[in-house]
N, C-alpha and C positions, 0 to 999 in steps of 0.2 A: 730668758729661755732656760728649762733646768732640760737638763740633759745626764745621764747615766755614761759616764768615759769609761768604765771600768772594761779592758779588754779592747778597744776601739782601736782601729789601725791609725798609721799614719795621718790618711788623708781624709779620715772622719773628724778627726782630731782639728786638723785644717779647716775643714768645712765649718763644724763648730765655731770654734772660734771667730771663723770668717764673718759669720752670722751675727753671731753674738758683738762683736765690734759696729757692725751696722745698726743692730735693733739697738744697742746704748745709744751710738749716736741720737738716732733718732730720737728718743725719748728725753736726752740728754740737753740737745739743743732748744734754745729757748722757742716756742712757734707763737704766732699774730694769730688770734683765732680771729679777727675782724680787720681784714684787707683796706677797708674803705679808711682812704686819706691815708693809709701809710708808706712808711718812705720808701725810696728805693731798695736801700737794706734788707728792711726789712720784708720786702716782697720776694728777693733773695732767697732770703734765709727759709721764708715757708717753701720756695720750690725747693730747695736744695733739702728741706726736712721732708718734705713728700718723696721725692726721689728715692729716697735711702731706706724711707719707711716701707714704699713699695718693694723695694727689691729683697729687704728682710722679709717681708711676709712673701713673696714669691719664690725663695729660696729657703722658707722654710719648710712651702708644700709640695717644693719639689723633693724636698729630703721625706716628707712622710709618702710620696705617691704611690711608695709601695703596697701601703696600707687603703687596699680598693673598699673590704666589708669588716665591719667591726662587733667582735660579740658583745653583748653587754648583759650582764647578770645584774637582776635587780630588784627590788618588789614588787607586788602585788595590791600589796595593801593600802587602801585610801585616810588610814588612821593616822599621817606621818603628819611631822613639823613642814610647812611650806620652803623651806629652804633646802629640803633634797628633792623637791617637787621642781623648784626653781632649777637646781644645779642638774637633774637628769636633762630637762630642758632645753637647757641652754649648752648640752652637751650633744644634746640632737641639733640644735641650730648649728653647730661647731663642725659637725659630720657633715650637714648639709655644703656650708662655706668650703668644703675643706675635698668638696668631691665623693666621699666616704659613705657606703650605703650603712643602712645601720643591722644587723641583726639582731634580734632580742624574742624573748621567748611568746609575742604576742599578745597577750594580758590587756584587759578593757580598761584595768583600775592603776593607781598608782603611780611609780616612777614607769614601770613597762607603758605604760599610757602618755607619761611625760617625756620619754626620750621619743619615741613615737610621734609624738604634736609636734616636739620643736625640730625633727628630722624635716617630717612632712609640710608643714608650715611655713619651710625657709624651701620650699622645693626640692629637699631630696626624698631619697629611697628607703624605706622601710619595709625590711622581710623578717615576719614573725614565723614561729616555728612552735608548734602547740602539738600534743597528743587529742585523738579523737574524742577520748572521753570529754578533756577539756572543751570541744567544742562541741560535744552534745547538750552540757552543762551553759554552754553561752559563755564562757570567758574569754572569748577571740574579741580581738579589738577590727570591726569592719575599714576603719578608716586605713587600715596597712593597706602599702602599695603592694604587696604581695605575700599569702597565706602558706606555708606548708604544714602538712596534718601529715602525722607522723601516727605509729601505732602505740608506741606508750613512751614511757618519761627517758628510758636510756637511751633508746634511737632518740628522742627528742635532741636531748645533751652532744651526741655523738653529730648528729646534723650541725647542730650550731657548731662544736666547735670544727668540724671538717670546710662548711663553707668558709669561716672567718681567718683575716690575715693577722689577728690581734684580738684580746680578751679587756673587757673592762666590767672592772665590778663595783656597782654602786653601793650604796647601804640597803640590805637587805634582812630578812628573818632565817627559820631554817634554811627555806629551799635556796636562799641564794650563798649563807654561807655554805650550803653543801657544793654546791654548786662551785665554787671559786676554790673551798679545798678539795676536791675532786678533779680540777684543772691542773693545778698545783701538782696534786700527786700525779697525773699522767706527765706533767714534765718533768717530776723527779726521775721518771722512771723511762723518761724517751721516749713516750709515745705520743707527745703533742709537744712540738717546738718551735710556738710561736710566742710573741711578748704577753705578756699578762701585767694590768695596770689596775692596781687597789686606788679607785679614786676615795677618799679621807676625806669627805665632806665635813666639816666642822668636828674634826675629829671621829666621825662614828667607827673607824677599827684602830685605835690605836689601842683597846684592848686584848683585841684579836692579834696584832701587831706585836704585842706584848708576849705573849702567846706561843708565838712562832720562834721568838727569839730564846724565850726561854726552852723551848724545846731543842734549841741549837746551845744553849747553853749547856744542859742534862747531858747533851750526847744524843739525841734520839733522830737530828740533822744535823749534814756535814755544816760547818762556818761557810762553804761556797752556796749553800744551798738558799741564802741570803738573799741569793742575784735571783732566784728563780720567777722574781717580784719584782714591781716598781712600785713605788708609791708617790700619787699624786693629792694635792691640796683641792685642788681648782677643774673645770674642767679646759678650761685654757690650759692649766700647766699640763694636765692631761695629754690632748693634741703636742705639747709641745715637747712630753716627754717622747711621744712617739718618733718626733723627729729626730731626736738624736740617739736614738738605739740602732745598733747594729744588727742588724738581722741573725747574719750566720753567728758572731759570736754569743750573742744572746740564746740560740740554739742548744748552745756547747753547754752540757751538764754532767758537772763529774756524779760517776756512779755514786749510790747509795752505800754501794758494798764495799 
């Protein structure tokens, strides 16, 4: 489980750790994948590894529950390598498992289409949020469990990020890099103060990432300004960063000024 401690009180801290001791365990401990004729030991050992296994993964989405809807900024476009196809997907299967409706900007093609199928597919919720032109054009994806048509692209932005408890941004083109530095800057500047998570599919921002740093380098953001991000590999690691952020201190952004 990676988790972000930077700021974390006491008993987050605790929680953490709590966590993290159990899911080792588990994973740690040898398990029987096939029960038939084994000993008693070893029949043991698989409950006593299921036990431990469940109570890590149930205490790890009691630490996310806060996180009810989740943005996600992402492509459009159907021209990509199937491995950000695969990981949008399996990041909507992840929202499903995990209780979490998803938000995303509604789009028929693309990862907007693949976070969408693996939301919907594993039975959760999907809310797209599109401007009308968009849907005059036919870019609405039908199979969303639920449609809002907004009147153009900044109410668009402004809806998504107002419903959502947390921002994730896949690999995207312009509209999504604007998109995620446009978030960015409203929590530089304290007007959106929720987490925000660069999921890093096979690296696709680590130049972007590059980027940012060096712009804190120059001076043109503070060194705290660092935290205003997570960054995930996976979309497992994803989910799993959500669980160990603090809300309120994650909030806290020292001025620009």
């Amino acid at each position: 489980m990676t988790a972000n401690l930077g700021g974390a009180s006491e008993k987050d801290i605790k929680n953490f750790v709590f966590i993290s001791f159990f899911t080792r365990l588990a994973v740690t401990l040898p398990m029987t994948a096939n029960l038939g004729g084994a000993s008693e030991k070893d029949i043991k050992n698989f409950v006593f590894i299921s036990f431990f296994t469940r109570l890590a993964v149930t205490l790890q989405r009691k630490m996310i529950s806060d996180f009810k809807k989740i943005c996600v900024f992402c492509a459009s476009s159907s021209r990509i390598d199937k491995k950000y196809v695969d990981a949008a997907y399996e990041l909507g299967r992840l929202f499903s498992a995990n209780g979490i409706s998803c938000v995303c900007g509604a789009g028929r093609e693309g990862l907007m289409k693949a976070v969408t199928d693996g939301t919907i597919d594993s039975g959760g919720h999907a809310i797209g949020i599109i401007p009308q032109f968009m849907v005059d054009n036919g870019w609405h994806y039908p199979k969303l469990s639920e449609i809002i048509v907004t009147d153009d692209m900044h109410s668009r932005k402004q809806s998504m990020a107002d419903m959502a408890d947390a921002v994730i941004a896949l690999p995207g083109g312009c509209g999504t890099l604007e998109e995620l530095l446009e978030i960015i800057t409203w929590k530089q500047l304290g007007i959106f103060g929720k987490p925000i998570i660069i999921l890093n599919t096979d690296g696709f921002f680590d130049d972007l990432l590059r980027m940012l740093s060096h712009c804190i380098n120059e001076g043109f953001m503070k060194p705290s300004h660092s935290h205003l991000w997570h960054v995930a590999g996976t979309p497992a690691e994803a989910i799993a960063e959500l669980g160990g952020i603090n809300i309120e201190e994650d909030a806290k952004v020292e001025s620009k000024y």
